[in-house]
Structures are given as structure tokens and as C-alpha cells.
C-alpha positions in Angstrom: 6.4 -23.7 16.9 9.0 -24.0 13.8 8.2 -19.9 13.1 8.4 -19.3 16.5 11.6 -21.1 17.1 13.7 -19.5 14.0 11.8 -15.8 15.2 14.1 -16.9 18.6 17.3 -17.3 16.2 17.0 -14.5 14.2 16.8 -12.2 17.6 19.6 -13.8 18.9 21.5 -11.9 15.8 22.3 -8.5 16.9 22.6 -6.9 13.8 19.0 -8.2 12.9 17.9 -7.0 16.3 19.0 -3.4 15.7 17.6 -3.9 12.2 14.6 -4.6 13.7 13.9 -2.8 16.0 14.0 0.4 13.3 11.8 -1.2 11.3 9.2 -2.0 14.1 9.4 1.7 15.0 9.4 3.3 12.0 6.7 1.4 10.7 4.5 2.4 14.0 5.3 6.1 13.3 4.4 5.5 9.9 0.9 4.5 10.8 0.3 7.0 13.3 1.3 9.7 10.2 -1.0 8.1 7.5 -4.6 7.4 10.0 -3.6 11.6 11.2 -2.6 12.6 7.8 -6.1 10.4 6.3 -7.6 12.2 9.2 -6.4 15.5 8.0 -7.0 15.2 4.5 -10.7 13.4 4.6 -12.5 13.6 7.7 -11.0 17.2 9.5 -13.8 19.7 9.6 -11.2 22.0 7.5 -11.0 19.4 5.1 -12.9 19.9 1.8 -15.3 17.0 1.6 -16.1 17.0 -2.4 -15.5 13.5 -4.2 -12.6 16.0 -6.3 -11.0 17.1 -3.0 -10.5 13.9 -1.3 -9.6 11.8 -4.6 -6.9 14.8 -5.1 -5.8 14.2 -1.7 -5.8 10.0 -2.2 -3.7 10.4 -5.1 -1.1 12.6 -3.6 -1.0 9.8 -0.8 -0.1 7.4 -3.4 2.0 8.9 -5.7 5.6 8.1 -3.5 4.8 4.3 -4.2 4.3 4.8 -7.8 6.9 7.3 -9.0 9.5 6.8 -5.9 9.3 2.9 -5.6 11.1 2.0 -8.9 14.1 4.2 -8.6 14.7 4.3 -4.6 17.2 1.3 -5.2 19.4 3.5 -7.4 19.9 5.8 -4.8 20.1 2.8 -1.9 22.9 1.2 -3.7 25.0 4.9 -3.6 24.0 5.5 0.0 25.1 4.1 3.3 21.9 2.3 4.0 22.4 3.1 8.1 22.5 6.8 7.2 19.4 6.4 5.1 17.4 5.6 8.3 18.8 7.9 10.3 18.7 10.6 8.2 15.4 9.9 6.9 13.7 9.4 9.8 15.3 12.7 11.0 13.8 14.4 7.9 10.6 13.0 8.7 10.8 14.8 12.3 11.9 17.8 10.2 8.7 17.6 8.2 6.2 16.3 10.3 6.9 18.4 13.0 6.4 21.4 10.3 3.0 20.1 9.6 2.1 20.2 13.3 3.0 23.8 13.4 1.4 24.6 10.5 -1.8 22.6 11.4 -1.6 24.6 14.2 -1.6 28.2 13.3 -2.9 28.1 9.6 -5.1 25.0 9.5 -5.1 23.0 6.2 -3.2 25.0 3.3 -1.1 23.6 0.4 1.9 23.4 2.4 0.5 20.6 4.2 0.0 19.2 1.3 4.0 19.4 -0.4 5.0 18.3 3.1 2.8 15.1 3.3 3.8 14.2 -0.1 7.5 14.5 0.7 7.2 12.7 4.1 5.5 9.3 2.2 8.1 9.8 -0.6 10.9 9.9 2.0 8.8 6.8 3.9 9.5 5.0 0.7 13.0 4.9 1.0 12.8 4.0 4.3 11.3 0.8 3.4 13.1 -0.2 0.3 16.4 0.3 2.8 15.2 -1.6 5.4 14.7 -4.8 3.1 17.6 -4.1 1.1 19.9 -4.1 5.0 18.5 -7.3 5.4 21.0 -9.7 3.8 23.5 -8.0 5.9 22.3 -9.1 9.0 20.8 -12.4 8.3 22.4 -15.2 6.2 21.9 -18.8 5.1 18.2 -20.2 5.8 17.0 -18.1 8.1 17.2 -15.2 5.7 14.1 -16.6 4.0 12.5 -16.6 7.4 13.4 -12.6 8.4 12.2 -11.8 4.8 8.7 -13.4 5.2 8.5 -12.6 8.9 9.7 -9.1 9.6 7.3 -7.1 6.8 4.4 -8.9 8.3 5.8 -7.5 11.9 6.2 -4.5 10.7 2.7 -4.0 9.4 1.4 -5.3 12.3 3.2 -2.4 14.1 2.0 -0.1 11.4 -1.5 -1.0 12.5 -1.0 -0.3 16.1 0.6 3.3 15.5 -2.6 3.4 13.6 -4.7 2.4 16.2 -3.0 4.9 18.8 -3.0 7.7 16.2 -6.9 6.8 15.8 -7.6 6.6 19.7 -5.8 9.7 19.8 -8.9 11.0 17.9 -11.2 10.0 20.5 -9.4 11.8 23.4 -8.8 15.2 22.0 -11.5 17.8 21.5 -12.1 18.1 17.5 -10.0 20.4 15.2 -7.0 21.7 14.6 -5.6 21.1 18.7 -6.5 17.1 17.2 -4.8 16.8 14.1 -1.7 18.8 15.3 -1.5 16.4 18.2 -1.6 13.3 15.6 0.6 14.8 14.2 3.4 15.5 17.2 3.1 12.3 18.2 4.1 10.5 14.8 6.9 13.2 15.3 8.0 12.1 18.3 8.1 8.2 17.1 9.7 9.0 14.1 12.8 10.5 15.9 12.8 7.3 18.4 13.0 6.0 15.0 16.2 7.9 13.9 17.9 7.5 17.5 18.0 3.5 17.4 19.6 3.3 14.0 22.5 5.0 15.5 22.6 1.9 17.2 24.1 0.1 14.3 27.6 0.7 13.0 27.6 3.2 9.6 28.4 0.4 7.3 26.8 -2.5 8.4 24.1 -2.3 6.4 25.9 -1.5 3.3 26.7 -1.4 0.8 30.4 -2.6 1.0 30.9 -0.9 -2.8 28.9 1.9 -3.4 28.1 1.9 -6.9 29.3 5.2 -8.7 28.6 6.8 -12.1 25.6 9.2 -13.6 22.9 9.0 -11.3 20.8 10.0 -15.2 22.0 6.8 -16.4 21.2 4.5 -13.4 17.7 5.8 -13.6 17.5 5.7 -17.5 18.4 1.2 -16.8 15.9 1.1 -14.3 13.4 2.6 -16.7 14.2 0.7 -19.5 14.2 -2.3 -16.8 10.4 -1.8 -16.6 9.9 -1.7 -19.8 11.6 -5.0 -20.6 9.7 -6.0 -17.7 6.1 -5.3 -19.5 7.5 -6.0 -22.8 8.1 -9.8 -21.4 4.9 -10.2 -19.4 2.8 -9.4 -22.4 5.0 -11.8 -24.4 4.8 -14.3 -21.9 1.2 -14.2 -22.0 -0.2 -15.8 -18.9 1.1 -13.1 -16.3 0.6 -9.9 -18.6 -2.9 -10.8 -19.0 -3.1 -11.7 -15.2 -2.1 -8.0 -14.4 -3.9 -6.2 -16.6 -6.8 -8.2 -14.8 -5.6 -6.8 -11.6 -5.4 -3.6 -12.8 -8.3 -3.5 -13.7 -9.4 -4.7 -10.5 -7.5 -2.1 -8.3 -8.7 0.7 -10.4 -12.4 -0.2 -9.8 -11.5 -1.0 -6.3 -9.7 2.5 -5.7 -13.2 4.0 -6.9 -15.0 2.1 -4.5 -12.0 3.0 -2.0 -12.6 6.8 -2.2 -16.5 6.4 -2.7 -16.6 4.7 0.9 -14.4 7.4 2.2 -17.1 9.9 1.0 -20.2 8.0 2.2 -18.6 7.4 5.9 -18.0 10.9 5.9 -21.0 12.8 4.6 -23.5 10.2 4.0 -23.3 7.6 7.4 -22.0 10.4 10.0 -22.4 14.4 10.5 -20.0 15.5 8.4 -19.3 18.3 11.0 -18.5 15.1 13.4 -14.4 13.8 12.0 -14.3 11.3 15.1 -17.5 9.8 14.1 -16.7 9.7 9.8 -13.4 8.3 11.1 -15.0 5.7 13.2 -17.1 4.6 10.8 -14.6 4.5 8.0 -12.0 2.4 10.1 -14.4 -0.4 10.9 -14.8 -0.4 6.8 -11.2 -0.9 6.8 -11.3 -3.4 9.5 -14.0 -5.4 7.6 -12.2 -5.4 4.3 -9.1 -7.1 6.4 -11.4 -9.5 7.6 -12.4 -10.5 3.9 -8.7 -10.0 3.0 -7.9 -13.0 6.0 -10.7 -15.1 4.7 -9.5 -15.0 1.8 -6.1 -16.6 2.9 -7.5 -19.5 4.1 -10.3 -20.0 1.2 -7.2 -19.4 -1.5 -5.4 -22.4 0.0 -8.1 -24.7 0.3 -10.8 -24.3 -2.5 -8.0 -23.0 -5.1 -6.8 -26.0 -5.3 -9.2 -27.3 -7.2 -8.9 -25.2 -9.8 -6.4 -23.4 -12.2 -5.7 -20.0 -10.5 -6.9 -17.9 -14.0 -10.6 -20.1 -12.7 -9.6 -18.6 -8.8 -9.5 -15.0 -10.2 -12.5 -14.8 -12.1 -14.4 -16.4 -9.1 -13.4 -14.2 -6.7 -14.3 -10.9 -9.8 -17.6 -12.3 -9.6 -17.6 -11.9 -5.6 -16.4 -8.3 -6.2 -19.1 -7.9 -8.6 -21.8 -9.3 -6.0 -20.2 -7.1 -3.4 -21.1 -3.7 -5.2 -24.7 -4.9 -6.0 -25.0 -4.6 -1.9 -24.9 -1.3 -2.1 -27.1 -0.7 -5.0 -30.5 -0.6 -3.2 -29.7 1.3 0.4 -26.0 2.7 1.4 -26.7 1.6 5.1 -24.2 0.9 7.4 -24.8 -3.0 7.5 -24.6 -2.9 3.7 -21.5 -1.0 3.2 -19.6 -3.3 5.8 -20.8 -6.1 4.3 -19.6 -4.9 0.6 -16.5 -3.9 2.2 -15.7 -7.0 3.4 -16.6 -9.1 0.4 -14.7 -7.4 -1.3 -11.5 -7.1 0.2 -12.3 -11.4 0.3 -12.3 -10.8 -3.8 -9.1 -8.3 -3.5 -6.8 -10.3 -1.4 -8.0 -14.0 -3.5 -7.2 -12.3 -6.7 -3.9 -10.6 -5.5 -3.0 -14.2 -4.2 -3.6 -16.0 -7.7 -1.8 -13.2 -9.5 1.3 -13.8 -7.7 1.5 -17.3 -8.2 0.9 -16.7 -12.0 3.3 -14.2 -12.5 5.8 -16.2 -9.8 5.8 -19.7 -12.0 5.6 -18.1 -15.5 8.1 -15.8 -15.6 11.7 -16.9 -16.1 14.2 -16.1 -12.9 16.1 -13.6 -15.3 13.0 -11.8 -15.6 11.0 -11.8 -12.4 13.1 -9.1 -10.6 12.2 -6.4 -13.3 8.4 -8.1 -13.7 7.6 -7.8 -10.3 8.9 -4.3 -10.6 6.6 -3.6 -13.1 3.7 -5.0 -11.6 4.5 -2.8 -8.6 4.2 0.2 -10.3 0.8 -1.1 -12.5 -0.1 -1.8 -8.7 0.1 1.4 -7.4 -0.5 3.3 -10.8 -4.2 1.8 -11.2 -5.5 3.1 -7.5 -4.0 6.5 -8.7 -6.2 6.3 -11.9 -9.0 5.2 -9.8 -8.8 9.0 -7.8 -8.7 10.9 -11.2 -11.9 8.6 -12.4 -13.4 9.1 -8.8 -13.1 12.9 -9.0 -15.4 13.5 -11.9 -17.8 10.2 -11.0 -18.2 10.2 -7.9 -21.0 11.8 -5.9 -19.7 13.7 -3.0 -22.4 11.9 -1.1 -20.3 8.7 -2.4 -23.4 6.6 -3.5 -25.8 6.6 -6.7 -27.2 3.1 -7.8 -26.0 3.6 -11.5 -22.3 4.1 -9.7 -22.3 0.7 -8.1 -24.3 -1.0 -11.0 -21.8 0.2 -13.4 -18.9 -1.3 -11.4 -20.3 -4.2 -10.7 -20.6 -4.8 -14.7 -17.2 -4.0 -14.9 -16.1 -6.7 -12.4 -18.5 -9.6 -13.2 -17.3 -8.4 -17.6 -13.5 -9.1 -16.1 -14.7 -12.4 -15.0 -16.4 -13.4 -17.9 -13.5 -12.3 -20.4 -10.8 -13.5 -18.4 -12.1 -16.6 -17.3 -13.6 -17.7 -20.9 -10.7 -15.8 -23.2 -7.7 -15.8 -20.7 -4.6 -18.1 -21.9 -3.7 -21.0 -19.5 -0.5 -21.9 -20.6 3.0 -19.1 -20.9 4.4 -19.3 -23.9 7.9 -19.4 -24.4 8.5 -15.8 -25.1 12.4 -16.5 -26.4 12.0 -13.7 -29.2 11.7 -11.3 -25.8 15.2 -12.7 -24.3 16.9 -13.1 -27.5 16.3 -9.2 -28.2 
């Protein structure tokens, strides 16, 4: 009732209203792009399905959150903020509605490709100026509220432009008539998008002083930010070997990622059948989210009992149980079951790894930590793709595959939970220099 009540006072702000209502929208066209771009790219009958083509076609995907993220705030703090989501969502239109065309008359070429990679990179920006509007519109306590309320929202609404892009899928006959239609209709949301941040004024959002200066030397801080950033977490102990256990566990996690891709495309469906790979594929993904909201509630009550270094290498020895599922048959049962295992282990160990690198890290640091931990985020399920290319089957299953990453998950446990420091250390030599 207490969310519920300050949701009611943060919509009676106008400014958050208008802020909101971009994000809700932009987010939803956002989904719609990624399930017909992921559509496109892995499960379109034009679509290579080799274990190389598809992990090519991952990393692209990701490459915006790991090469974009870190340095969108130099641009964000140079830039009217309102114009950013105007004009980026009007770029988007520009691009996506290229890709339609293209889709279209030529089917999948490498265009496709440089325009899907600029429409997430552009996406990024979006979303690093939507949170950095947000102080504008909301102040005092409820500020904490709109901050822990509206990314939730908007992935919510993410999942439901999803879910219409994917139903879309369903209706229209297979090919290129179905991915161009995805396609249009992300388009057409996208510039809804665009039209209601004209809504708000051109400098409500910020910021009041535009910084000025090299653009080379606001870019060559932020870089050396992150590397104070790792330079401190390694110092700091706890949290640096807490993310380098989570890198480790995305980058065997993005090889499990693409490997499912693979196996709901050519190994559980006709691979001549996209609706049916895709089908298949999403209710993998909606398993894993069912492990990930399990996990939730499990973190808060059993981790508890425990330190969370204990919590983490618990829930590596799930993820280590998970892939031995799949070892004996790759059927449908088994891969959902895996799936959701282990995004129970993904979303515990993401939870515990927060908290550690949230209470051990001084305040001066933890911007430029969480920054790097971002990027060591992102960067590990782009390793994973270029592993994944040369490993993985294009069937997407072999027992040695699954055997081997489970021994790489249940040797993460055993290290970390035996070897792994309990207490930060003071790290002053870091400050100091």
C-alpha cells in the first residue's frame, strides 16, 4: 500500500509524468525491436543457424552496453537531455524503419547488421538519459521511490512490447513479410516515443550548465575512472574477488545462453519452423525468470543465515547441478528445467554481489566501481559469444559441453567459497594515490 501510495505522488508530478510516460514507451518499442531483431538474427529462415553465426550476431547485440555504457554520461552532461529523447527516438524511426525496408527487398545482409548495432547503441543513450532526467522531476524522498520504481516499470513494459512483437510472430505468415512487420511496428512505437518528449519543455531535464571542454579529455577521465575503479576493487579485496566470481559466472552463463538458442532452434524445433524455435526459446526465457523470481525470495530468507561469499558459492553449485540436467538427454523438460535453475543461481549470485560490492566499497569509490562492474558485466557475456563460436555445436548440445561447464561452476564454488576473503581491507594506499 506504502509503494502504491508514493507511485500516486510521484504521478501527481507532471514533470515525472511526462518523464514517464517516455520511458514506458520507449522501453515497449525497445522490446518489440530486440524479440524481432533476436527473431531476425537467430530464428528467421534467412538466418544462418551455425553456433559462429548466431554468437556473432549475440555479441553485436551486446556490444552498445559494453563500449557505449561508460561514456554515454559524457555526452548526457553536454546535451539537452529532452532533445536526447526526442532525437534519439527519432533516429531510431530513421533506422529501424531502414531495416524494415531492407528486410523487405533484400532479406538479411550486413546492413542489417550496422543498423541493429547503431539502433541498441543509440538505445543506450536513451536509457542513461532517462535516469540521469530523473532528479529533475522528482526531489526529496520520493526520488528514492521513482529511482527503484520506474526501471522496474519500464522493464515490465519492455516485456510487453516483447510479448506483442512475439505474438506478432504467430499472426503473420513466416519470412521476410514477418520480420519486416516486427520490425514497422517497433517503428511506429519508437516515434510515439519521440512525439511525447516534445511534451516536456527543452530544458527541463537538463542540464542547467552544460559542461564544455574536449570531448577527448572527458572520455580520457571516464576511462581512467574505470580503471581506478578496478584498481580499488582488487585492493579492496572482498568486492574484486566477488566480480571476478561473477564474471566468471556470466561468461559460462552467456555460453549456455547461446547454446540454448541453438538447441531451440535446430535441435527442439524444425529449424525451417522460426515461430516454433521462437516459441520454444521464449518459454526458456520465461523459465529462467521464474528461477531469477525465486531467487528473490530465497536470497532474502535463507541468505540470512549465511555470509553472502557462503550465498554465492551455494547458488554456483545450483548452476553447476543445473548443466548436469542436460548432460544425459537435451529434451524439452530438461532444458526448461536447467534453464530455470539456473537463472535461480544467476539472479542469487547477482543479488550477493551487489550487497558485497555495495557495503565494501567506500562512497567515494562506488560510483566509478559500479561502473566498472557494469562493463565486466556486459564484457563477460561478449566473451562468452567468441568462446561459444568455436565450442559450441550448432546442434547446441554435446555431454562433454555441459560436463565441462558444470566443473567450471561447481570449481568457482569450491575456490571461492574455501579461498575467498570475508573481510575488505582497508585499501588506503589506493585513495592516498
Amino acid at each position: 500500500m506504502t509503494v502504491l501510495a508514493e507511485l500516486r505522488a510521484l504521478l501527481r508530478l507532471p514533470g515525472f509524468r511526462k518523464l514517464f510516460a517516455v520511458r514506458l514507451v520507449s522501453q515497449a518499442s525497445d522490446g518489440m525491436f530486440q524479440v524481432g531483431l533476436a527473431n531476425l538474427l537467430f530464428f528467421s529462415p534467412e538466418s544462418q543457424g551455425s553456433a559462429s553465426a548466431i554468437a556473432g550476431a549475440f555479441a553485436m547485440m551486446l556490444a552498445p552496453f559494453t563500449i557505449v555504457g561508460p561514456f554515454a554520461g559524457v555526452f548526457l552532461d553536454r546535451w539537452q537531455r529532452r532533445q536526447v529523447l526526442v532525437f534519439g527516438n527519432a533516429v531510431r524511426v530513421l533506422l529501424t524503419g531502414t531495416m524494415a525496408v531492407l528486410m523487405l527487398t533484400q532479406g538479411v545482409t550486413p546492413a542489417i547488421y550496422v543498423l541493429g548495432l547503431a539502433s541498441l547503441s543509440v538505445n543506450r543513450f536513451l536509457l542513461a538519459g532517462l535516469s540521469a532526467g530523473m532528479p529533475r522531476v522528482v526531489q526529496g524522498e520520493l526520488l528514492l521511490t521513482a529511482n527503484a520504481l520506474t526501471p522496474t516499470l519500464g522493464a515490465g513494459a519492455a516485456f510487453l512490447g516483447g510479448g506483442v512483437s512475439f505474438l506478432l510472430s504467430f499472426l503473420m505468415p513466416a519470412g521476410r513479410i514477418q520480420d519486416a512487420t516486427a520490425l514497422t511496428c517497433a517503428c511506429i512505437v519508437m516515434g510515439c516515443a519521440s512525439l511525447l518528449g516534445l511534451r516536456m519543455s527543452r530544458t527541463l531535464l537538463g542540464p542547467l550548465r552544460p559542461a564544455v571542454g574536449s570531448v577527448g579529455n572527458e572520455i580520457v577521465v571516464v576511462a581512467r575512472g574505470l580503471v581506478d575503479g578496478a584498481r580499488y576493487l582488487a585492493a579492496r579485496r572482498t568486492p574484486g574477488q566477488a566480480l571476478l566470481v561473477m564474471a566468471l559466472h556470466r561468461f559460462l552463463y552467456g555460453v549456455v545462453f547461446i547454446a540454448s538458442i541453438l538447441m531451440s532452434r535446430n535441435l527442439l524445433s524444425d529449424p525451417g519452423d522460426p515461430t516454433a524455435g521462437l516459441g520454444i526459446f521464449a518459454l526458456v526465457i520465461g523459465a529462467t525468470g521464474v528461477g531469477g523470481a525465486l531467487a528473490t525470495v530465497l536470497t532474502a530468507v535463507l541468505a540470512r543465515r549465511m555470509t553472502p561469499q557462503s550465498w554465492i558459492a551455494v547458488m554456483l553449485l545450483v548452476a553447476g547441478v543445473s548443466q548436469l540436467v542436460l548432460v544425459p538427454e537435451p529434451g524439452f523438460v530438461a532444458v526448461v528445467t536447467a534453464a530455470a535453475l539456473l537463472g535461480l543461481a544467476a539472479q542469487g549470485t547477482k543479488i550477493a554481489v551487489d550487497t558485497i560490492v555495495q557495503r565494501d566499497s567506500e562512497d567515494a569509490y562506488r560510483g566509478r566501481a559500479f561502473a566498472f562492474y557494469d562493463v565486466l558485466y556486459n564484457a563477460a557475456f561478449v566473451g562468452a559469444a567468441a568462446l561459444a563460436a568455436f565450442l559450441v555445436p550448432d546442434a547446441g548440445w554435446s555431454p562433454g559441453l555441459f560436463v565441462a561447464l558444470s566443473l567450471g561452476y561447481v570449481a568457482a564454488a569450491l575456490l571461492f567459497g574455501m579461498g575467498g576473503a570475508r573481510t575488505a581491507t582497508l585499501a588506503r594506499q589506493t585513495q592516498d594515490g
